[in-house]
Biopython code that builds the backbone (N, CA, C, O; Angstrom):
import numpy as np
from Bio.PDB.StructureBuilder import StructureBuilder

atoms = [
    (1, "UNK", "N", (-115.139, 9.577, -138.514)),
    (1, "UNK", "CA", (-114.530, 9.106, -137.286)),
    (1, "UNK", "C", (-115.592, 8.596, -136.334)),
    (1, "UNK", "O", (-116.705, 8.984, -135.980)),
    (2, "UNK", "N", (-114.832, 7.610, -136.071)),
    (2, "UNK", "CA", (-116.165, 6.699, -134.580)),
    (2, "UNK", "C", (-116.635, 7.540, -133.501)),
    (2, "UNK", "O", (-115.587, 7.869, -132.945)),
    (3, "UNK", "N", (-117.811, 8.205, -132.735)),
    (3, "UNK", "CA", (-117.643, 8.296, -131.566)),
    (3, "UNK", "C", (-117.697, 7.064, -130.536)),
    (3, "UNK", "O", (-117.806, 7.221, -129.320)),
    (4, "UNK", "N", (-117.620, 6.007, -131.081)),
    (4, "UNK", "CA", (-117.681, 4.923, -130.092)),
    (4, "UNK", "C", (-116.014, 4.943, -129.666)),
    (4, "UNK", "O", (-115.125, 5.042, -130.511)),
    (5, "UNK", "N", (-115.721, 4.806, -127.891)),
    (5, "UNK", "CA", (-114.873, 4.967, -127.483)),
    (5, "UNK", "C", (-113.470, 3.557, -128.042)),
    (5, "UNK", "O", (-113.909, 2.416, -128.191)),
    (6, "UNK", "N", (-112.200, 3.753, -128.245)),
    (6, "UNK", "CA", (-111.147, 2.167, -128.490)),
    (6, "UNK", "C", (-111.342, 1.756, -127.002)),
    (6, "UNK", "O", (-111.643, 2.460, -126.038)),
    (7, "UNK", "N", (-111.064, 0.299, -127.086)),
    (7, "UNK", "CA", (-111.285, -0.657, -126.122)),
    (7, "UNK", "C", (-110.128, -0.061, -124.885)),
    (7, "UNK", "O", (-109.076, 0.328, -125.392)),
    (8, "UNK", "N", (-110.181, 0.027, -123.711)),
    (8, "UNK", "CA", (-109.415, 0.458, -122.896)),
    (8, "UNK", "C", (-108.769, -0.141, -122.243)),
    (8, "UNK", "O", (-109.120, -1.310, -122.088)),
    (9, "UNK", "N", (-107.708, 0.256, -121.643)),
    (9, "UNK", "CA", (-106.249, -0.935, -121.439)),
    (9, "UNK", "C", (-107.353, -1.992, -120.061)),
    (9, "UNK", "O", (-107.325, -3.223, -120.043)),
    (10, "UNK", "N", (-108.083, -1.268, -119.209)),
    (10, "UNK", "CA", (-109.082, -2.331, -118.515)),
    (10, "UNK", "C", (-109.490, -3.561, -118.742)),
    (10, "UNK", "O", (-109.275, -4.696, -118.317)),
    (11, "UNK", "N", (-110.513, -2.716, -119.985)),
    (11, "UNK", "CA", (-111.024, -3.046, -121.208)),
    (11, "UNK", "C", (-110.100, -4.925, -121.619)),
    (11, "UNK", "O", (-110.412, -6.083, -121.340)),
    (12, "UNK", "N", (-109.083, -4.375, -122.276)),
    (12, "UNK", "CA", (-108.164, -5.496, -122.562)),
    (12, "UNK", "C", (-107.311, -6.130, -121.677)),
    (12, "UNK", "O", (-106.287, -6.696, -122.060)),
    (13, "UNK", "N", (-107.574, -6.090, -120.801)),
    (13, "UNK", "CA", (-106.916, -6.990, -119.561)),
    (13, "UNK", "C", (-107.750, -7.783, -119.080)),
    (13, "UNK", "O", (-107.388, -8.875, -118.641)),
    (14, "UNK", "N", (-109.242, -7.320, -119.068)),
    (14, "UNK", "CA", (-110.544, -8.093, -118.935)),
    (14, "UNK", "C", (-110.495, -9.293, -119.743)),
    (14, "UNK", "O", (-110.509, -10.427, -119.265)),
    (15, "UNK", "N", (-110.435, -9.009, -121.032)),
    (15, "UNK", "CA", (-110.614, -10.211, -122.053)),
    (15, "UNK", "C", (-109.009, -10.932, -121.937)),
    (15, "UNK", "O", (-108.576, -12.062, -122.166)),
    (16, "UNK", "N", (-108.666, -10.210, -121.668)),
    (16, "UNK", "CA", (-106.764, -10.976, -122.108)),
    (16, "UNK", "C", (-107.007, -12.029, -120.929)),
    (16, "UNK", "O", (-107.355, -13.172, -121.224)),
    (17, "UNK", "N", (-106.786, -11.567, -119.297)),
    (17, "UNK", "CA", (-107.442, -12.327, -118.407)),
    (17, "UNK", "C", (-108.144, -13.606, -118.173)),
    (17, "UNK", "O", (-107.792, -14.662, -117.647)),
    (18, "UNK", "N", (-109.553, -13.084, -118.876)),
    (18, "UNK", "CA", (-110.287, -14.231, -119.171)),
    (18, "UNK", "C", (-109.999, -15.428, -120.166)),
    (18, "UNK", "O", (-110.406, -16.555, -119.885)),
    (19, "UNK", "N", (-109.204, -15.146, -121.479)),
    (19, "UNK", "CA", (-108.692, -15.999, -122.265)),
    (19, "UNK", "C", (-107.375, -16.695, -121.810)),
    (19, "UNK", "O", (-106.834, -17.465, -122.605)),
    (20, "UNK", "N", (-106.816, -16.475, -120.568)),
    (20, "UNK", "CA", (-105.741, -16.705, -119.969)),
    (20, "UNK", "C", (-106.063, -18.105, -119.115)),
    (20, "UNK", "O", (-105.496, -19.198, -119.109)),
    (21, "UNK", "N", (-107.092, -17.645, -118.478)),
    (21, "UNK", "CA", (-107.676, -18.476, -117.450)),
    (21, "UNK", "C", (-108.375, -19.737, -118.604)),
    (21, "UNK", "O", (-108.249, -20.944, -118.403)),
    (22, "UNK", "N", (-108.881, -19.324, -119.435)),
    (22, "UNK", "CA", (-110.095, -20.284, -120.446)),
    (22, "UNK", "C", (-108.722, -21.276, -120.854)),
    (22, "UNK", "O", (-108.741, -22.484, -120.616)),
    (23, "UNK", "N", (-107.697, -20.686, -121.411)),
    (23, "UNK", "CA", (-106.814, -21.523, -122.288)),
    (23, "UNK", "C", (-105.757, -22.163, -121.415)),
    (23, "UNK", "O", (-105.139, -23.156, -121.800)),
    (24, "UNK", "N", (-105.535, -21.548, -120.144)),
    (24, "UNK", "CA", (-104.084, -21.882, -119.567)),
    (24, "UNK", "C", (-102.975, -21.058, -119.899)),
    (24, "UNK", "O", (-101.998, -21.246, -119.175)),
    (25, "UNK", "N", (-102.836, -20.132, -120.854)),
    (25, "UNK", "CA", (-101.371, -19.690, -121.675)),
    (25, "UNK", "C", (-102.162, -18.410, -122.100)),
    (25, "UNK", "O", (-103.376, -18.211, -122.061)),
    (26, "UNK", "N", (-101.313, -17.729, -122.448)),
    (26, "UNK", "CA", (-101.500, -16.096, -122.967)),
    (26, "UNK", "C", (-102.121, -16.142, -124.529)),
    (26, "UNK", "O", (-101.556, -16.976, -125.238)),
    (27, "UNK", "N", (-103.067, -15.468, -125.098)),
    (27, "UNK", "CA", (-103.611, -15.848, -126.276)),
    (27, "UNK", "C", (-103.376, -14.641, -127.051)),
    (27, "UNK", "O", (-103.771, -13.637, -126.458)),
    (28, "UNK", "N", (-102.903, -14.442, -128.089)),
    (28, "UNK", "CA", (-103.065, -12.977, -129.208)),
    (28, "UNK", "C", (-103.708, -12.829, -129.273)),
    (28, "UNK", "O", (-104.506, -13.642, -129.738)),
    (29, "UNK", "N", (-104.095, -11.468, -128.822)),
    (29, "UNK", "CA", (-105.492, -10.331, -129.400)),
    (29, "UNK", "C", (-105.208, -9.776, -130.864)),
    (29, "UNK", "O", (-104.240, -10.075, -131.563)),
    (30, "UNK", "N", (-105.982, -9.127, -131.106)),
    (30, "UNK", "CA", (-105.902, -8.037, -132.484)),
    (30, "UNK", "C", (-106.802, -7.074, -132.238)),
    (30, "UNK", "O", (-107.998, -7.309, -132.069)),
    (31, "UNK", "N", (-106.241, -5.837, -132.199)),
    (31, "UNK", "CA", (-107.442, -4.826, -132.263)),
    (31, "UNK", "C", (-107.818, -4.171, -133.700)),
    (31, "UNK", "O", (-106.907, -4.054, -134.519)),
    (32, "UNK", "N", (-108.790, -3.851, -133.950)),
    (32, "UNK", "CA", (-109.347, -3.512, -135.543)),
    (32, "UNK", "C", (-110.418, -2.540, -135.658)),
    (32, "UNK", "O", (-110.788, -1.603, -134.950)),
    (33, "UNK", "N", (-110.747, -2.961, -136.586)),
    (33, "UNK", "CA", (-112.288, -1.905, -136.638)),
    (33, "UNK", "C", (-113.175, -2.320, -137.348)),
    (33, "UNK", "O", (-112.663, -2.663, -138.414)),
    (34, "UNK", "N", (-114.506, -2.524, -137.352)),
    (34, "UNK", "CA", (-115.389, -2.887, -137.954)),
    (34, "UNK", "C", (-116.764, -1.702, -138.590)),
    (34, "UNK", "O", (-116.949, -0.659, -137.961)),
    (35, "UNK", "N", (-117.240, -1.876, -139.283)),
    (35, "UNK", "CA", (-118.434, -1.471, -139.444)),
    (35, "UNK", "C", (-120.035, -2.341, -139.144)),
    (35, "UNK", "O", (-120.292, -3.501, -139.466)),
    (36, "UNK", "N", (-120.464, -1.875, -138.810)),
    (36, "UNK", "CA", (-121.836, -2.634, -137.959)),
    (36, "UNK", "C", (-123.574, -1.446, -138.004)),
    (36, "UNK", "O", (-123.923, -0.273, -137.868)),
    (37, "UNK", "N", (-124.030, -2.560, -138.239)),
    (37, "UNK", "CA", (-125.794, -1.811, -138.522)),
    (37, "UNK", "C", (-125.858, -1.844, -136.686)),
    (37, "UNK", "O", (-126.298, -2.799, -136.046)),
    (38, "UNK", "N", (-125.445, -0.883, -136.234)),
    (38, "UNK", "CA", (-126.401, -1.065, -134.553)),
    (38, "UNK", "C", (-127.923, -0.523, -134.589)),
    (38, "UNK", "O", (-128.455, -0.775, -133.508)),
    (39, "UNK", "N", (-128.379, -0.178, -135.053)),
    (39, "UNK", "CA", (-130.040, -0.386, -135.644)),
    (39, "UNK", "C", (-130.551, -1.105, -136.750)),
    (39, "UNK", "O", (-130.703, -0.661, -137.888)),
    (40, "UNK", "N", (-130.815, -2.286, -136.329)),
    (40, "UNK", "CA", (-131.170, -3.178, -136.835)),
    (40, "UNK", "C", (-132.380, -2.498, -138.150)),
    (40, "UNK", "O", (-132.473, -3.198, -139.159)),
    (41, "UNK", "N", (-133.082, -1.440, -138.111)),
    (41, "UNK", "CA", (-133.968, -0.831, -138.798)),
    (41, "UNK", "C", (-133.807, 0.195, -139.867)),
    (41, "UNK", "O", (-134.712, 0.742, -140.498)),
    (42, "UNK", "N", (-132.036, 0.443, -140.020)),
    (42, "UNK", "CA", (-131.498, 1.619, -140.660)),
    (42, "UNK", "C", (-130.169, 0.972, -141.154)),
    (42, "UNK", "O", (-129.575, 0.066, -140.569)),
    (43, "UNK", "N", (-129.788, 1.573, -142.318)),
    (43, "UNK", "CA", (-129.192, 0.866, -143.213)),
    (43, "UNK", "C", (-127.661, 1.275, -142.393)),
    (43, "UNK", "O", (-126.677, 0.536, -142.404)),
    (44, "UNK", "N", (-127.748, 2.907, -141.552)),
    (44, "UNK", "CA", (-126.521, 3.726, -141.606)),
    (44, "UNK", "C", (-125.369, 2.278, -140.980)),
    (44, "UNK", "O", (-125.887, 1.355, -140.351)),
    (45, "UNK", "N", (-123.848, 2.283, -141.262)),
    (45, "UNK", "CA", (-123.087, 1.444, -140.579)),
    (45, "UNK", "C", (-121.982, 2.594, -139.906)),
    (45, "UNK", "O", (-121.656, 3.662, -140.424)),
    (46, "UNK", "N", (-121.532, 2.055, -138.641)),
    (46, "UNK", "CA", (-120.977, 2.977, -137.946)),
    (46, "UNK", "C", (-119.776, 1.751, -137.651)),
    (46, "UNK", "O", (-119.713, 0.525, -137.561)),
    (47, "UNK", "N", (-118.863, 2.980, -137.565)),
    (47, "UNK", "CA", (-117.447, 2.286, -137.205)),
    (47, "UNK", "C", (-117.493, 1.767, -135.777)),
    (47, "UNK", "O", (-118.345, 2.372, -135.126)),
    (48, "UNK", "N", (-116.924, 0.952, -135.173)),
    (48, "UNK", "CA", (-116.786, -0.029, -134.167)),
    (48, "UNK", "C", (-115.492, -0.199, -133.784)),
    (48, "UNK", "O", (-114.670, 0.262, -134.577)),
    (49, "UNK", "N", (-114.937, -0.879, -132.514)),
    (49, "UNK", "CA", (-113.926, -0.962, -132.780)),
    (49, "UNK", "C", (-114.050, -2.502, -132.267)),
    (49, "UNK", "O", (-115.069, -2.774, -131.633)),
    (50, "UNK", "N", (-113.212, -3.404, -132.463)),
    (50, "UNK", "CA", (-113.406, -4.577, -132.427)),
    (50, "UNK", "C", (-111.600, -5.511, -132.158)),
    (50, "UNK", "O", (-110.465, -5.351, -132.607)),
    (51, "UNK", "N", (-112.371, -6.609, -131.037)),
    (51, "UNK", "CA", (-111.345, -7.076, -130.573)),
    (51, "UNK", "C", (-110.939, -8.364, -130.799)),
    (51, "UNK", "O", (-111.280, -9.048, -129.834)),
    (52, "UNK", "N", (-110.217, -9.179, -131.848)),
    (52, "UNK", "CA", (-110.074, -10.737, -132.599)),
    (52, "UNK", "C", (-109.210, -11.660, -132.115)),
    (52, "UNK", "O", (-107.992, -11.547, -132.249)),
    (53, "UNK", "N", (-109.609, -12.343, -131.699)),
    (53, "UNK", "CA", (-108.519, -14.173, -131.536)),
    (53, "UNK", "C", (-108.558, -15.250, -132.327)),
    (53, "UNK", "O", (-109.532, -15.352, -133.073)),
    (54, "UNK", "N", (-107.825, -15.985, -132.342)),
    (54, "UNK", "CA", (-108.263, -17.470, -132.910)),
    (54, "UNK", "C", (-107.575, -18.380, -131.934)),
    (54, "UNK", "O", (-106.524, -18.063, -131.376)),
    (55, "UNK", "N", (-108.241, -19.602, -131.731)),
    (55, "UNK", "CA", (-107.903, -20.265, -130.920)),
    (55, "UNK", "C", (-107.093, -21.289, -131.492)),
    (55, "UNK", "O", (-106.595, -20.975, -132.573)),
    (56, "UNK", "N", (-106.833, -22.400, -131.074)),
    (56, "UNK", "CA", (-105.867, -23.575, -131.765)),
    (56, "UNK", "C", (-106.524, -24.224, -132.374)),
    (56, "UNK", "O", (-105.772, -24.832, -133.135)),
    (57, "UNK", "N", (-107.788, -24.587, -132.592)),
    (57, "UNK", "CA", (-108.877, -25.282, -133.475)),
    (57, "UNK", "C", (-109.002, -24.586, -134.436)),
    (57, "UNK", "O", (-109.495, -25.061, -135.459)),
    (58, "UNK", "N", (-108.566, -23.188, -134.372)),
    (58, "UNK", "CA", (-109.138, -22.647, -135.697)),
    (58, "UNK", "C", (-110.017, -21.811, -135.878)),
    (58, "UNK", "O", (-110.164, -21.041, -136.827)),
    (59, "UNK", "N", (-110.953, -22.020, -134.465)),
    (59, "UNK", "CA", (-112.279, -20.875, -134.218)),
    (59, "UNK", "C", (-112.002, -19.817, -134.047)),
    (59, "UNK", "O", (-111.256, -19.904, -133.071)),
    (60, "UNK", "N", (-112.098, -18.244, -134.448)),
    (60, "UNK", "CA", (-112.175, -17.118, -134.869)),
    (60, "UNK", "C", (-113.223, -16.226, -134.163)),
    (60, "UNK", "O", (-114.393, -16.064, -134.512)),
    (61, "UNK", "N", (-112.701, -15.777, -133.296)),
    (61, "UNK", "CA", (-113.555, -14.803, -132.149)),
    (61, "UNK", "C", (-113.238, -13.122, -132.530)),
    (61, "UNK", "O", (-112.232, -12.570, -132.977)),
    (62, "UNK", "N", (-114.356, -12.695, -132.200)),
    (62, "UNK", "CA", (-114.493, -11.189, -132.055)),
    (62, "UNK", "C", (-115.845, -10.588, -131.148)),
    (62, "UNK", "O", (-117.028, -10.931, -131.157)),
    (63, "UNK", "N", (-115.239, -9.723, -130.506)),
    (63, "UNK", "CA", (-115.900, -8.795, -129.531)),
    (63, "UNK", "C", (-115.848, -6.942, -130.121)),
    (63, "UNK", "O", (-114.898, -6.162, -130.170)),
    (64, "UNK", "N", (-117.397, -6.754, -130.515)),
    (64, "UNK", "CA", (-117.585, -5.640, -130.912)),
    (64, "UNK", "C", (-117.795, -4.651, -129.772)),
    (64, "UNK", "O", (-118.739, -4.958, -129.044)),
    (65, "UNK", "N", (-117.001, -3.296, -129.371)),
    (65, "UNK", "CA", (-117.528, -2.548, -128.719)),
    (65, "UNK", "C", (-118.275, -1.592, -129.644)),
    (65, "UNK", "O", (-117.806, -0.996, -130.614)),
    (66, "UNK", "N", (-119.730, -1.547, -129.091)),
    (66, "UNK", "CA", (-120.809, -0.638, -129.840)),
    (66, "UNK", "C", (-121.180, 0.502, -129.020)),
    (66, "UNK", "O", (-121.922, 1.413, -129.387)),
    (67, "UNK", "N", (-120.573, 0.387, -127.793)),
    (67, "UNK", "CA", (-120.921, 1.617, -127.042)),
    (67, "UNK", "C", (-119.891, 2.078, -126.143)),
    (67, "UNK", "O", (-118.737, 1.969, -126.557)),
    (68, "UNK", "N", (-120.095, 2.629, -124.865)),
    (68, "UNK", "CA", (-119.855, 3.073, -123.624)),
    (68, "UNK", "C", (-120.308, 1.368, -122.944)),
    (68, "UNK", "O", (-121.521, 1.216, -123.089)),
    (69, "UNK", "N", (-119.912, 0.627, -122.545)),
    (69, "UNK", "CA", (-119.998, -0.351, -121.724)),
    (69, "UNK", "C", (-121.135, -1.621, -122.639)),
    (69, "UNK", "O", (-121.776, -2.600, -122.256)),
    (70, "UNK", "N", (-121.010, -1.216, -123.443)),
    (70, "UNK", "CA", (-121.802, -2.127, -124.672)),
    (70, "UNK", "C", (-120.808, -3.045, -125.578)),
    (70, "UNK", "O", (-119.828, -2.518, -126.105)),
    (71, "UNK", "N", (-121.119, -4.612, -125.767)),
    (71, "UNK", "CA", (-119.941, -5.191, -126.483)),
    (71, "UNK", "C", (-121.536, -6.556, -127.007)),
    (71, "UNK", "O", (-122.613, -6.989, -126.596)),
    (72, "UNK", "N", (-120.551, -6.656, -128.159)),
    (72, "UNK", "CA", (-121.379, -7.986, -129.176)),
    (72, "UNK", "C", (-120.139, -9.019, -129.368)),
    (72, "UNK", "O", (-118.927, -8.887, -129.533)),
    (73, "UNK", "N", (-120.677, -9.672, -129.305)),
    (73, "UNK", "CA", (-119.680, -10.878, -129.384)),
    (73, "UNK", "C", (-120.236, -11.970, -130.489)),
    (73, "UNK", "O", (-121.419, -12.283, -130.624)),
    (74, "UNK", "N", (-118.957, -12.555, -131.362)),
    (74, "UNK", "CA", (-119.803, -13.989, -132.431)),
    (74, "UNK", "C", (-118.292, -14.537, -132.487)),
    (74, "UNK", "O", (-117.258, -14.022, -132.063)),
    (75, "UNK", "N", (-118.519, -15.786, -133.171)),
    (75, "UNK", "CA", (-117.324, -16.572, -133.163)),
    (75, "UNK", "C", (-117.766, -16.647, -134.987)),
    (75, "UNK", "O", (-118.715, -16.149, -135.592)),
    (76, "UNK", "N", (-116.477, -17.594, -135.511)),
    (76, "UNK", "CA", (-116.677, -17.902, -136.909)),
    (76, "UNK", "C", (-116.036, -19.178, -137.163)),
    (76, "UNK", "O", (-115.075, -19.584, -136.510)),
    (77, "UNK", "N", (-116.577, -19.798, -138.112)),
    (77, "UNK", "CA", (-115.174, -20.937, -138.545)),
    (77, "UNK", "C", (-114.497, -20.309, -139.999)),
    (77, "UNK", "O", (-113.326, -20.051, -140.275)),
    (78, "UNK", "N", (-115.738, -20.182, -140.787)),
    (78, "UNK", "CA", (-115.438, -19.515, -141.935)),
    (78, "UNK", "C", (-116.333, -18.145, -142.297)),
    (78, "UNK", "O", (-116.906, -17.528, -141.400)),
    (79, "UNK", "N", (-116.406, -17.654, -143.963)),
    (79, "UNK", "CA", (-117.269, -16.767, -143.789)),
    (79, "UNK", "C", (-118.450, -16.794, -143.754)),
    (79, "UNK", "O", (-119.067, -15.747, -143.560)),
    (80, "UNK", "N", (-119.178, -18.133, -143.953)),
    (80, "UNK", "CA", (-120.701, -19.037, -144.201)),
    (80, "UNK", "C", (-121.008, -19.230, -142.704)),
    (80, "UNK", "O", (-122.203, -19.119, -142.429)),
    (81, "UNK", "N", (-119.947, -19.569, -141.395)),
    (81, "UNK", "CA", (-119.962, -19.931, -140.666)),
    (81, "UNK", "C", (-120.236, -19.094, -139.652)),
    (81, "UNK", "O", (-119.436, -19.247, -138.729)),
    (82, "UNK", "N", (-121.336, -17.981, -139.388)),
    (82, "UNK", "CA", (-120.787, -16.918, -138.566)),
    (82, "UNK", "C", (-122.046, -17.722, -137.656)),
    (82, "UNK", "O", (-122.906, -18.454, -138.146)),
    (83, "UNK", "N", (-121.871, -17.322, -136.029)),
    (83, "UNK", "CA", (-122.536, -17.886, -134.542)),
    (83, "UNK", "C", (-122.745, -16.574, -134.025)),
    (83, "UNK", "O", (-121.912, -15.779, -134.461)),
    (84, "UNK", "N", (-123.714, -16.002, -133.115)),
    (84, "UNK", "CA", (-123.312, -15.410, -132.055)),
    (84, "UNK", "C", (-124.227, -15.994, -130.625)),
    (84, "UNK", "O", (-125.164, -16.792, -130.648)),
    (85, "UNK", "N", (-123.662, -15.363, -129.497)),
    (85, "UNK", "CA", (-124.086, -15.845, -128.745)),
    (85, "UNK", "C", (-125.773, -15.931, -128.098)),
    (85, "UNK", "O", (-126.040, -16.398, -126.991)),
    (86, "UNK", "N", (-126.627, -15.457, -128.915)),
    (86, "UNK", "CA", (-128.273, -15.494, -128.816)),
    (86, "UNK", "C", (-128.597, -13.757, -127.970)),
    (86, "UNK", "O", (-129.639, -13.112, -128.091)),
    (87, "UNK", "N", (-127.383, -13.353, -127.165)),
    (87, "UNK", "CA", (-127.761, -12.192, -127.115)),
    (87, "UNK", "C", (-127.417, -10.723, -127.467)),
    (87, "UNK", "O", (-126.331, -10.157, -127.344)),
    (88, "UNK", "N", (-128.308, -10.353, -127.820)),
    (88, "UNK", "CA", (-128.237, -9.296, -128.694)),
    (88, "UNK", "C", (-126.408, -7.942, -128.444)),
    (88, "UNK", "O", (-125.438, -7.658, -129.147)),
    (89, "UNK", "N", (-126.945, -7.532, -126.958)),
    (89, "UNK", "CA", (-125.895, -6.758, -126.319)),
    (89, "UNK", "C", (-125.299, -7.029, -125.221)),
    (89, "UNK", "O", (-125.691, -8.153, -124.907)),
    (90, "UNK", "N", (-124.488, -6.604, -124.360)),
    (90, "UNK", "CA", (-123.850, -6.873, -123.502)),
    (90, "UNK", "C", (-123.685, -6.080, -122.410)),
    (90, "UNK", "O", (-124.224, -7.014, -121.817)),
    (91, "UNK", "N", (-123.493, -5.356, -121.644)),
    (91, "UNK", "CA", (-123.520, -4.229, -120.463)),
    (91, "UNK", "C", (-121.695, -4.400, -119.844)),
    (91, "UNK", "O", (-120.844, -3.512, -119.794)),
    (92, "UNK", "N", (-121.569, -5.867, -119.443)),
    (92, "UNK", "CA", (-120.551, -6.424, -119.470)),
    (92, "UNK", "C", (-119.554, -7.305, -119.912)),
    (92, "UNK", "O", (-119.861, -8.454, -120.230)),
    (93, "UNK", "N", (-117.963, -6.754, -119.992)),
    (93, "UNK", "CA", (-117.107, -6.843, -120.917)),
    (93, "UNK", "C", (-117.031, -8.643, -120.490)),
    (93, "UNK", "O", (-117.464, -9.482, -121.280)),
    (94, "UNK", "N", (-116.337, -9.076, -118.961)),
    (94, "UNK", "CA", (-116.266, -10.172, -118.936)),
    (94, "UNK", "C", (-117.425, -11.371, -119.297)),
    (94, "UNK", "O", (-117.249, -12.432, -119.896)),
    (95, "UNK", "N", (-118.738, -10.781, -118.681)),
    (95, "UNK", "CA", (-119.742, -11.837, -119.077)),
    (95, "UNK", "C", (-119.845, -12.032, -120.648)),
    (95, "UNK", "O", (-120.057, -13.101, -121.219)),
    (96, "UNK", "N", (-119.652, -10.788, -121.234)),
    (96, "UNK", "CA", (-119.789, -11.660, -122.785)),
    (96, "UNK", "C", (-119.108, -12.413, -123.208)),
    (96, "UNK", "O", (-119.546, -13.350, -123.876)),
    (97, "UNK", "N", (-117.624, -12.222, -122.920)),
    (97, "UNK", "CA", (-116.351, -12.708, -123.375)),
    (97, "UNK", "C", (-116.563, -14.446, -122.993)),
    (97, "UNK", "O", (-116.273, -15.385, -123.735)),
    (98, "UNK", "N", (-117.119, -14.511, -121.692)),
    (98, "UNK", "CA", (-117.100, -15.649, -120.899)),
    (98, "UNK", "C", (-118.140, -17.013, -121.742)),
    (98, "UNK", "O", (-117.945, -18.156, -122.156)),
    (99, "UNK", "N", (-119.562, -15.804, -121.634)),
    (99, "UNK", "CA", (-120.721, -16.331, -122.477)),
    (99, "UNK", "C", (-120.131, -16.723, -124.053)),
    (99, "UNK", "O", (-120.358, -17.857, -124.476)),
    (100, "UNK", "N", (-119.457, -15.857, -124.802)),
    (100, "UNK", "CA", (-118.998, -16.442, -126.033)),
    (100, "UNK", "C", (-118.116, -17.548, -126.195)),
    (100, "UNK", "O", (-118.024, -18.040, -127.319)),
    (101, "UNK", "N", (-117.438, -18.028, -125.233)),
    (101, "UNK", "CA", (-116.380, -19.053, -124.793)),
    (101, "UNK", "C", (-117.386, -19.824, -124.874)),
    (101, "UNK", "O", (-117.420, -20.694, -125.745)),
    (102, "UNK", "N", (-118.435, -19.648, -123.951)),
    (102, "UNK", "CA", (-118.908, -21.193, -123.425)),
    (102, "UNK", "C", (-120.321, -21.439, -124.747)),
    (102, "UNK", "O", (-120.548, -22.614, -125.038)),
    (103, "UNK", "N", (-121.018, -20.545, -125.327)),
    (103, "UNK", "CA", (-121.439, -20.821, -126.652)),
    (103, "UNK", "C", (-120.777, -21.425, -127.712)),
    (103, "UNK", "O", (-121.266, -22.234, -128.500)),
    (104, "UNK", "N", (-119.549, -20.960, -127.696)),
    (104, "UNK", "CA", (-118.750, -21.922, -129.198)),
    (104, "UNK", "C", (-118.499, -23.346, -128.839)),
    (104, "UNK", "O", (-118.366, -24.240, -129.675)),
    (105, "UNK", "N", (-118.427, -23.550, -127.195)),
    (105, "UNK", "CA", (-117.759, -24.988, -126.709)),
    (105, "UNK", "C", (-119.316, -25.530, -127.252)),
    (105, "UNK", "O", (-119.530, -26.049, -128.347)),
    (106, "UNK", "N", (-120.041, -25.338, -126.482)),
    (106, "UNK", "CA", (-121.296, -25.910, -126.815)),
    (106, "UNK", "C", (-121.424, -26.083, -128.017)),
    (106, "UNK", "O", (-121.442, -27.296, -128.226)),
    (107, "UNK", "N", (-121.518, -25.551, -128.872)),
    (107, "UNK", "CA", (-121.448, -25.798, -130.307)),
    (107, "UNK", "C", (-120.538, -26.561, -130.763)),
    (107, "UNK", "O", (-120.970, -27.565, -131.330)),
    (108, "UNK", "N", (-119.401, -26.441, -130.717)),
    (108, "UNK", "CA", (-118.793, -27.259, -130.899)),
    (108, "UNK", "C", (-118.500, -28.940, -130.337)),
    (108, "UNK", "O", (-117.768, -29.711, -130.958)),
    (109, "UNK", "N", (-119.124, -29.257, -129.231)),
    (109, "UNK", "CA", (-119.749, -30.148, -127.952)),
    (109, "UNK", "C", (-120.527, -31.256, -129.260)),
    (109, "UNK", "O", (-120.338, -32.377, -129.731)),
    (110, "UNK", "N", (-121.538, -30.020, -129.443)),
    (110, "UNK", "CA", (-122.917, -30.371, -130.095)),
    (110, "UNK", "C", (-122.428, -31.110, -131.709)),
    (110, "UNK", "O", (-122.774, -32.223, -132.102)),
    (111, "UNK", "N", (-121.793, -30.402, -132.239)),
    (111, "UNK", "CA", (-121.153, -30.918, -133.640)),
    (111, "UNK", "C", (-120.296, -32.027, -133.400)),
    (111, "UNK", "O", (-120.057, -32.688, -134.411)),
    (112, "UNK", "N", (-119.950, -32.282, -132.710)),
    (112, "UNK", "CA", (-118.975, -33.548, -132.169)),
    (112, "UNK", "C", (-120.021, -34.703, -132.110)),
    (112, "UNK", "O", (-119.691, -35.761, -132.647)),
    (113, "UNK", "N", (-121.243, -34.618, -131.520)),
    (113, "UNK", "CA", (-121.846, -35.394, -131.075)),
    (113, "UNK", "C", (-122.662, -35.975, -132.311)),
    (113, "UNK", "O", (-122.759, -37.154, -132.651)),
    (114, "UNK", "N", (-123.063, -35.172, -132.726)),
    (114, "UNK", "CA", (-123.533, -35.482, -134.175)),
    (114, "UNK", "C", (-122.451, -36.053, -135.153)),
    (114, "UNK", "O", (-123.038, -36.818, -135.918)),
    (115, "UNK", "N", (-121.186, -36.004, -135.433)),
    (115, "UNK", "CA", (-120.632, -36.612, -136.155)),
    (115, "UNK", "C", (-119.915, -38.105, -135.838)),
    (115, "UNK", "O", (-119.229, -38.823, -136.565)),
    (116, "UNK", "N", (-120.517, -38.323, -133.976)),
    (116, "UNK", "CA", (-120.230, -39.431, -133.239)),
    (116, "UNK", "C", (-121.347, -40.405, -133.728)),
    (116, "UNK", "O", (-121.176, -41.619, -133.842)),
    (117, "UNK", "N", (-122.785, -39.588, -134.072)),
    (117, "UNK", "CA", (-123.335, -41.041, -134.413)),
    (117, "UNK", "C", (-123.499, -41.768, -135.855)),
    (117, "UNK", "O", (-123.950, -42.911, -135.922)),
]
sb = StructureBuilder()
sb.init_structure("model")
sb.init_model(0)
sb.init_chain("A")
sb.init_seg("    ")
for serial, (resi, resn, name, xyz) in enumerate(atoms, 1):
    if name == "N":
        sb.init_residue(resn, " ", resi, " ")
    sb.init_atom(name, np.array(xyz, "f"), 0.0, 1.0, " ", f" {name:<3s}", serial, name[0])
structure = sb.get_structure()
């Protein structure tokens, strides 16, 4: 069993919120669970609990809570395709959520542009 705490109704009003405002319209969450190396130096994997969307393009979001006020965030297209946002952890729920929004646009910005020339 995890001691990492499930995401809290706050918790998910934070991200629900923010994907509200990002999209215009109410977006499906999924709550789940993951396993994750949070020491990058040790093989052990610890349960997580983890929070999933997909948007209308297709892009595939998740927000890992790894702690007490700790969250990881990556987007996906496929399973070859995994992004995250360059930083490691998070302290806060909205700034990551926000920061992972605006990393996939960029990326996705960026891949546009390249297939423009």
């Amino acid at each position: 069993m995890s001691s990492i705490p499930d995401f809290t109704e706050s918790e998910l009003w934070t991200v629900n919120d923010t994907l509200k405002q990002r999209y215009g319209h109410d977006v499906e969450t999924e709550i789940g669970d993951a396993e994750l190396r949070l020491d990058p130096h040790s093989s052990t994997l610890t349960p997580c609990p983890v929070l999933f969307w997909r948007d209308g393009d297709g892009t595939n979001f998740v927000i890992f809570k790894v702690g007490d006020r700790r969250y990881r965030g990556q987007f996906f297209y496929r399973v070859h395709q995994q992004f995250g946002t360059g930083i490691d952890e998070f302290d806060n729920l909205a700034e990551c959520t926000v920061t992972l929004l605006q990393v996939q646009a960029d990326h996705d910005a960026k891949q546009t542009a390249k297939q423009d020339r």
